[in-house]
C-alpha positions in Angstrom: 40.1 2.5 -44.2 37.5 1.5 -41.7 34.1 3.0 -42.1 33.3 5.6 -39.0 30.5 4.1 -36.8 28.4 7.1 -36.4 27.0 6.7 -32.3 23.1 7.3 -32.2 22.4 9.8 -29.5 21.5 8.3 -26.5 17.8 8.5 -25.8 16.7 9.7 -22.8 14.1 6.7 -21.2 11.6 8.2 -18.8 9.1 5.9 -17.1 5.5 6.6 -17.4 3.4 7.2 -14.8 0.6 4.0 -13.8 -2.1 5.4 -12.2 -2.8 3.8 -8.7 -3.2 4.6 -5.0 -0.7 6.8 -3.3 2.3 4.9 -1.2 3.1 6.3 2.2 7.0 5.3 2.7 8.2 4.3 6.7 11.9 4.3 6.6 11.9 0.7 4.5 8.5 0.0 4.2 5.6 1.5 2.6 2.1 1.2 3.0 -0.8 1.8 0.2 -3.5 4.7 1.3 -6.5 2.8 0.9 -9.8 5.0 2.1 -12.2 2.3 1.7 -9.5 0.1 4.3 -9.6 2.9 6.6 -13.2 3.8 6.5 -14.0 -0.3 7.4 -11.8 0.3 10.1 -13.1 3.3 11.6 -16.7 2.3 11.4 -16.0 -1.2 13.0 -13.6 0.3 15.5 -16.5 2.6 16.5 -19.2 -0.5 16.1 -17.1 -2.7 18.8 -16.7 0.2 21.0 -20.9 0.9 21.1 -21.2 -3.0 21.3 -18.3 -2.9 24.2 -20.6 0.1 25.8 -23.8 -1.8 25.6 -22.3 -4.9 26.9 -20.6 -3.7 29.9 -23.7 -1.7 31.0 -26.2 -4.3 31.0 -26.3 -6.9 33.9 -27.7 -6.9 37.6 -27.2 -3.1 37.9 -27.7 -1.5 34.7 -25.9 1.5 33.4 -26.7 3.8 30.7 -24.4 3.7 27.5 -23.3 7.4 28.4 -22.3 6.4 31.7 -20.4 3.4 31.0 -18.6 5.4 28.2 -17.9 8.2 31.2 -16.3 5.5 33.6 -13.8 4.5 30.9 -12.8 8.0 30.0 -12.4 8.5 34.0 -15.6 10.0 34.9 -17.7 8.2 37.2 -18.6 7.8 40.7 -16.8 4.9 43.0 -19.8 2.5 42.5 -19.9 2.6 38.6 -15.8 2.6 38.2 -15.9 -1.2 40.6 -18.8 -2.3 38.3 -17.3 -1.0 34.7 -13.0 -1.7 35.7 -13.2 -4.3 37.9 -16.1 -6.2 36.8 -17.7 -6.2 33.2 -14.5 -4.9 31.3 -12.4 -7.6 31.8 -15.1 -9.9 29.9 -15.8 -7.4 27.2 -12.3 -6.9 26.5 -11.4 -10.8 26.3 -13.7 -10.8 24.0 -12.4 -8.4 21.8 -9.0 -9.5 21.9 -10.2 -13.0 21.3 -11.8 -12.5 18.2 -9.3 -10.3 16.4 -6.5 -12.8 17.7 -9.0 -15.7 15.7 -9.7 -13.3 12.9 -6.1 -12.5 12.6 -5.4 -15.9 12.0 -7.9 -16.9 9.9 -7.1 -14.2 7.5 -3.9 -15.9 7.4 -4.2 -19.3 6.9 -7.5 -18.6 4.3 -5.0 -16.5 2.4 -2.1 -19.0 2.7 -4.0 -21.8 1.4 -6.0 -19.8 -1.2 -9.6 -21.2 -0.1 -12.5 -19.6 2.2 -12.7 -22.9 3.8 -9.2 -22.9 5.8 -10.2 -21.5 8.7 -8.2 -22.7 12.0 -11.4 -24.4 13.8 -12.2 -25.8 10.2 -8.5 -27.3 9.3 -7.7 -28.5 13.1 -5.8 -25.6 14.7 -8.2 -24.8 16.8 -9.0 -28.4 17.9 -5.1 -29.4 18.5 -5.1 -25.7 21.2 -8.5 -27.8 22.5 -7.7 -31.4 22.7 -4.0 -29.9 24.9 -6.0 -27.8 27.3 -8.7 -30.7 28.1 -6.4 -32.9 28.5 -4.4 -30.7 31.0 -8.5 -30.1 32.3 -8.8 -33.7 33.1 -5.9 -35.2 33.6 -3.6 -32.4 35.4 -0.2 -33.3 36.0 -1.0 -37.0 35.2 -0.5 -39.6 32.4 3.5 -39.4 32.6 5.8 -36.9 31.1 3.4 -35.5 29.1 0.9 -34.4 31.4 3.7 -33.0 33.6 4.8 -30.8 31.0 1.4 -29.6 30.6 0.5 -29.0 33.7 4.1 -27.0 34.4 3.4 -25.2 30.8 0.2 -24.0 32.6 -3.3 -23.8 30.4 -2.1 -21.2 27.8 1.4 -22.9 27.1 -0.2 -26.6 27.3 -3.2 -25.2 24.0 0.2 -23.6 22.0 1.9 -26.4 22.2 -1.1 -28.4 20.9 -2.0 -25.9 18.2 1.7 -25.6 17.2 2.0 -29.7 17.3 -1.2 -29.9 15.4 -0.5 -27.2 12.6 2.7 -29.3 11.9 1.5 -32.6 11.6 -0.9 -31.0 9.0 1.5 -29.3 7.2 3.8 -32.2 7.1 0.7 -34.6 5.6 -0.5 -32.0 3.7 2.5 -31.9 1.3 3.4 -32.6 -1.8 6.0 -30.5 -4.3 4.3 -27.6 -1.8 0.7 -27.0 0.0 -2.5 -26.8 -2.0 -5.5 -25.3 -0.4 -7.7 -28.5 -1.1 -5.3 -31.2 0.2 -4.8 -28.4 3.7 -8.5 -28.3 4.1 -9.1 -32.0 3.5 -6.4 -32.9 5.8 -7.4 -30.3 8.2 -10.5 -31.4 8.5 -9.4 -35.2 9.3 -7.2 -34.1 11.4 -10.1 -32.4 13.6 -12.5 -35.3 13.7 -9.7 -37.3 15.2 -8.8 -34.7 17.8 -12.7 -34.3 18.5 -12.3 -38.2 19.1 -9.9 -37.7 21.5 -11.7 -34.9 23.3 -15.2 -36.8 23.9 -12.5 -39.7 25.3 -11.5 -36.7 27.7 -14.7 -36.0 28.6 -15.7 -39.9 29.3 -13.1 -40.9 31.8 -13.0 -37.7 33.4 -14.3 -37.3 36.6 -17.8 -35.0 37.2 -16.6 -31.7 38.5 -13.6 -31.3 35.3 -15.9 -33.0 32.9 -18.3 -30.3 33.7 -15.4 -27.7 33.3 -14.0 -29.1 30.2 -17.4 -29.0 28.5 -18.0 -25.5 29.4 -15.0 -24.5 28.2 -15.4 -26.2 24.9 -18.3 -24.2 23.8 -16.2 -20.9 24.1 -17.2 -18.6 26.9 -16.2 -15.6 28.4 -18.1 -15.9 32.0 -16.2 -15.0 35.1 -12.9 -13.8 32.3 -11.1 -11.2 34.4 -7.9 -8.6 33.9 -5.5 -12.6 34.1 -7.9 -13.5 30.8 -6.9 -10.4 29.1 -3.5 -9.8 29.4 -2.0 -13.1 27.5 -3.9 -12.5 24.5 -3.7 -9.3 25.1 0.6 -9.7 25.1 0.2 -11.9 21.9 -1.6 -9.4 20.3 0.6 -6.7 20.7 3.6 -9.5 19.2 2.0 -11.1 16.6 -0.4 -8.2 14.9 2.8 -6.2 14.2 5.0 -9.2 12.5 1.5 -10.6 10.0 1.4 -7.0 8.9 4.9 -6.8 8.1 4.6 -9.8 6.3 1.3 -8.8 4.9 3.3 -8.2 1.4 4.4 -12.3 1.1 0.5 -13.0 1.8 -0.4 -10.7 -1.3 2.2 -12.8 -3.0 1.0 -16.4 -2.2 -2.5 -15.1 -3.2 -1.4 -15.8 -6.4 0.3 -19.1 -6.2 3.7 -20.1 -5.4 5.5 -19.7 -8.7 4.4 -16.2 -9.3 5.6 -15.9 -5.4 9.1 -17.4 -6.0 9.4 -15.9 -9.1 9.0 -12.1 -7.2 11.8 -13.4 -4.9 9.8 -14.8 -2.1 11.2 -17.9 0.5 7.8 -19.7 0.1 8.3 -22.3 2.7 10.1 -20.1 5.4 7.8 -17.3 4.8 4.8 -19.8 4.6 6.0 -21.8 8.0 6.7 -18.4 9.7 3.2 -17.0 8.6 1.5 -20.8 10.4 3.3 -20.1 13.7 1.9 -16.1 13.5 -2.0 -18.0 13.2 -1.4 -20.7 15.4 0.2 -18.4 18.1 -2.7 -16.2 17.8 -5.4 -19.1 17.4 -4.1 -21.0 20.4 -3.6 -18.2 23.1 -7.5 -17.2 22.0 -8.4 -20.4 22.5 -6.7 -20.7 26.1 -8.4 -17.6 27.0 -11.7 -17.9 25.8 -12.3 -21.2 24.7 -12.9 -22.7 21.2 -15.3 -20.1 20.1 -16.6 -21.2 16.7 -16.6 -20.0 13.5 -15.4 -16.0 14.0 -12.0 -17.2 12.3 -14.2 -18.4 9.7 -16.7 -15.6 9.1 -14.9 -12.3 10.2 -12.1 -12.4 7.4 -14.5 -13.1 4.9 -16.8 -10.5 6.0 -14.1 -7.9 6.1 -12.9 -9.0 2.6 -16.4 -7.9 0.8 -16.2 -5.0 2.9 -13.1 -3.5 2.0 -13.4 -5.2 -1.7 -9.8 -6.6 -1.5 -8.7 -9.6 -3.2 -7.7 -11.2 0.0 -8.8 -11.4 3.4 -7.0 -8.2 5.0 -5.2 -8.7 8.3 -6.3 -5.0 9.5 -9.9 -4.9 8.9 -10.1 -8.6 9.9 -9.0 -8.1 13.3 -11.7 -5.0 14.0 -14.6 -7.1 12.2 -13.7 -10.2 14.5 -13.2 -8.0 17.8 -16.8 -6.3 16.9 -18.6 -9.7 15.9 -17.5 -11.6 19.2 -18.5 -9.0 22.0 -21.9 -8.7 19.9 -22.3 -12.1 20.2 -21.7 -12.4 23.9 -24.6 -9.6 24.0 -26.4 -11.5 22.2 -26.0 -14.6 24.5 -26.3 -12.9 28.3 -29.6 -10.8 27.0 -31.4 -12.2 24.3 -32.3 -15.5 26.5 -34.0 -13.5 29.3 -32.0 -14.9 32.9 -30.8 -17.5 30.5 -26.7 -17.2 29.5 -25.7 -18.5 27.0 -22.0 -19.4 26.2 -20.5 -16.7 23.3 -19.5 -20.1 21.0 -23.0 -21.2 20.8 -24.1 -18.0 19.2 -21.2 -17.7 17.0 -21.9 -21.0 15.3 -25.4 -20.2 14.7 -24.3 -17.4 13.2 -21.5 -19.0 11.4 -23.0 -22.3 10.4 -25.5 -21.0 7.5 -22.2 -19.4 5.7 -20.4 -22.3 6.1 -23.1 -24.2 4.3 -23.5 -21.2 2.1 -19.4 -21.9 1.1 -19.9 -25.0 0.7 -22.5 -25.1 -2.0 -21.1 -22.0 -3.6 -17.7 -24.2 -3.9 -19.8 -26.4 -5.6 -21.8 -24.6 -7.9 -18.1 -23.6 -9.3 -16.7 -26.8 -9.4 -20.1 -27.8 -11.8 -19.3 -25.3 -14.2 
């Protein structure tokens, strides 16, 4: 007679609790309530928008802070609405857009190749958008089929193309069994000193007048930028924000390597390449706009990282920082020269050039040890 199997009752498994942040669920997404996140972004939000006030009000006919804030919440009379709409906003507002598109995609690529140092104008993004727009500068519809792509693409179209053309060859040179963030930068950076090459060839044969254009343009300014300034970056902005934070989640995954990514369930090349076009679209409409201005895709993520006190550069906080750091800068460069203006990319890499040095030897210090 078989011996009766006597069934243990089935115990009841309930999960424990982990402590953490609270989720807030959006039909299939959810988003973590950080304060500290939010905070950062209120208090550079309201940082750009003091700078923005500042900015716009100083020039040949100054206007008070107040007044300027007045016009733009519809107040006003005639006179200070032409000045504030039609005149100083446009530049302000390039500006703004122009450095969170840059700061958006440094936040990117630094967290894609897990190193400080991968910023788009450091790794050759930025000079591949620069090298295509000078050469549609100097040569127009010129040198064959090229240049007559180019100069039907128009300046915008010509720098993405050259930015997206760039951040492949990269890529494609750049790996091996996948991307490491040493062999991107090192390659990156080759990459730039050739397309620099290129660009002072540009500059050579090019005739006076476009020379003189081209080089202006190359330092990164935003003189003369009206509403036509604004609205393609402006367009790219409203595109390409939106898909990095939904992909924000596979950046927090590839912060920790690509194994720990796959193993989670994550395409690491598709959502690696679809992550480079989000930078370099954003990179290379900025630089159309505005011009190569140095150094804010470098600094503004980083800066925004100790602020929040995240373990990766956050898209979010990134974009305000950037916005805020640029139109500071360009106040910086039309007042603190007396009648003297400066272009916005000369004071950006005086102010970014000490904390690249500063990366530099820190990088080195931890390799020593």
């Amino acid at each position: 007679m078989a011996t009766p199997v006597t069934m243990e009752p089935r115990r009841r498994i309930t999960a424990a609790r982990v402590p953490g942040r609270p989720a807030i669920r959006l039909g299939r997404f959810s988003v973590v309530w950080r304060p500290r996140t939010v905070i950062v972004i209120v208090a550079t939000a309201a940082l750009l928008l003091l700078g923005m006030a500042l900015n716009i009000g100083r020039g040949e006919f100054p206007i008070s802070v107040s007044d300027v804030l007045s016009v733009l919440l519809g107040g006003g009379d005639a006179g200070q609405q032409f000045i504030v709409l039609d005149l100083r906003l446009p530049r302000s507002l390039t500006g703004a857009l122009v450095g969170a598109a840059l700061a958006v995609g440094g936040a990117i690529t630094q967290t894609i190749a897990r190193n400080p140092l991968a910023s788009p104008d450091v790794i050759g993004f930025t000079a591949g958008a620069s090298a295509a727009a000078v050469f549609l500068i100097v040569l127009g519809g010129g040198f064959g089929a090229l240049g007559g792509i180019l100069a039907l693409a128009g300046l915008p179209m010509a720098a993405l193309f050259g930015g997206l053309l760039t951040a492949t060859a990269i890529y494609l040179l750049a790996w091996r069994n996948g991307v490491q963030g040493f062999r991107l930068v090192l390659v990156g950076i080759g990459i730039n000193a050739m397309l620099f090459a290129i660009v002072q060839w540009l500059l050579v044969v090019a005739e006076v007048y476009e020379a003189a254009r081209a080089y202006t343009w190359l330092n990164g300014s935003l003189n003369a930028r009206g509403w036509e300034n604004v609205v393609p970056v402006g367009i790219a902005l409203l595109v390409l924000v939106p898909a990095a934070l939904i992909l924000a989640h596979v950046l927090g995954a590839l912060s920790f390597g690509d194994d720990t990514a796959r193993g989670l369930g994550i395409s690491v090349d598709k959502s690696r390449t679809w992550l480079l076009v989000v930078a370099v679209g954003l990179v290379a409409v900025a630089t159309a706009s505005a011009g190569p201005i140095a150094f804010v895709a470098l600094v503004a993520p980083q800066i925004a990282q100790r602020l929040v006190g995240a373990a990766r550069p956050p898209i979010a906080a990134s974009m305000f920082v950037g916005a805020a750091l640029t139109v500071i800068a360009d106040l910086i460069a039309r007042t603190a020269f007396g009648a003297t203006e400066l272009p916005v990319g000369i004071i950006t890499a005086v102010l970014g050039a000490p904390y690249l040095l500063f990366l530099l030897a820190r990088h080195g210090r931890e390799a020593r040890a």
